[in-house]
Every structure is written in C-alpha cells, then in structure tokens.
C-alpha positions, 0 to 999 in steps of 0.5 A: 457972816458966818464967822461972826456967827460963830465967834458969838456962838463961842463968846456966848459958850463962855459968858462974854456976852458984851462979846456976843452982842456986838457980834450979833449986832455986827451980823444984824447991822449987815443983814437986818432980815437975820432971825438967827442973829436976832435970836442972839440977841435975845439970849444975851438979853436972857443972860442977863436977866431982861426978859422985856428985851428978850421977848422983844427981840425974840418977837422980832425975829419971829416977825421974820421968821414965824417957823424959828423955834427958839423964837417961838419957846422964848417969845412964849416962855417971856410972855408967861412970865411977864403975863404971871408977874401982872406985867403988860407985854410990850406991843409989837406986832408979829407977822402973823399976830399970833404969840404961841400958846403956853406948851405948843413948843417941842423945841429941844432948846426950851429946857436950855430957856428954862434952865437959864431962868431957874438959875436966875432965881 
C-alpha cells in the first residue's frame, strides 16, 4: 500500500494527476477507511480546479479522520469559497457535524492550499 502511496505522491510532484487519481483510487478501493489516500483525492480535485469535489472528498476523509489537518484547512478553505461565491455547500455530513472555522488551522499545508488557488486566478 505504501508504494502506491508513494508513486502518486511522485505522480502529483510532477503534475500527472490522471496518475495520481488512479493510484489514489487503487489505495481507496483496498482500504476505504484511508484519510490519506482520500486526501489524495481531493488535492488532484484542487489541481484541477474542482473545488465542489475537493471539498467533498476532503469531508470524507475528515468523516474518518476529524484530526487530518490538510482535511480540515482544505474542507474550510472550500467551504469559504463556495460560501463567498453565494454557492450551497454540498450536504454531506462529518463524523462530528461540525466544518472548522474560518482560520482555526495552523496547519503548515494551508499556504501549499492557498498557493494552488492563486495560481488558479
């Protein structure tokens, strides 16, 4: 499992994220209960400038892991968009019903998140 891990970690460094997505689903597809692998996902979905599905994927991972905090800063981070864009967020429950407020993460990732979605503009 860990290799697959590793070769879409590298798939991802490199911008092949058709790559990274079918490893990530083959890590998934093993062990559905994988936050990292779920986290994949939803930073190919970031790649590519689907912030609906990376919010989603990033909730599910959050769902089984509530302490991820690349889940956490990128469920916010998407919820604050979609929220200042006027756009519902999809309804799909946490573990523990709660999204984390604006700036509660100090997660040393955000930046990478924020980063992603300046270069978007």
């Amino acid at each position: 499992m860990i290799e697959l891990m590793l070769e879409a970690e590298r798939a991802m460094a490199v911008g092949l994220l058709d790559q990274a997505e079918r490893l990530y689903r083959q890590v998934v597809a093993a062990d559905p209960r994988n936050a990292i692998a779920i986290v994949g996902l939803a930073r190919v979905a970031l790649e590519r400038g689907d912030q609906r599905t990376t919010y989603l994927e990033a909730r599910r991972a959050l769902a089984l892991d509530p302490d991820n905090p690349a889940a956490s800063h990128l469920a916010m981070r998407m919820a604050e968009l979609m929220r200042g864009r006027g756009e519902p967020l999809p309804d799909e429950p946490l573990a523990d019903e709660s999204v984390p407020a604006v700036g509660e993460s100090t997660d040393a990732r955000a930046g990478l998140v924020d980063r992603i979605l300046r270069r978007r503009r």
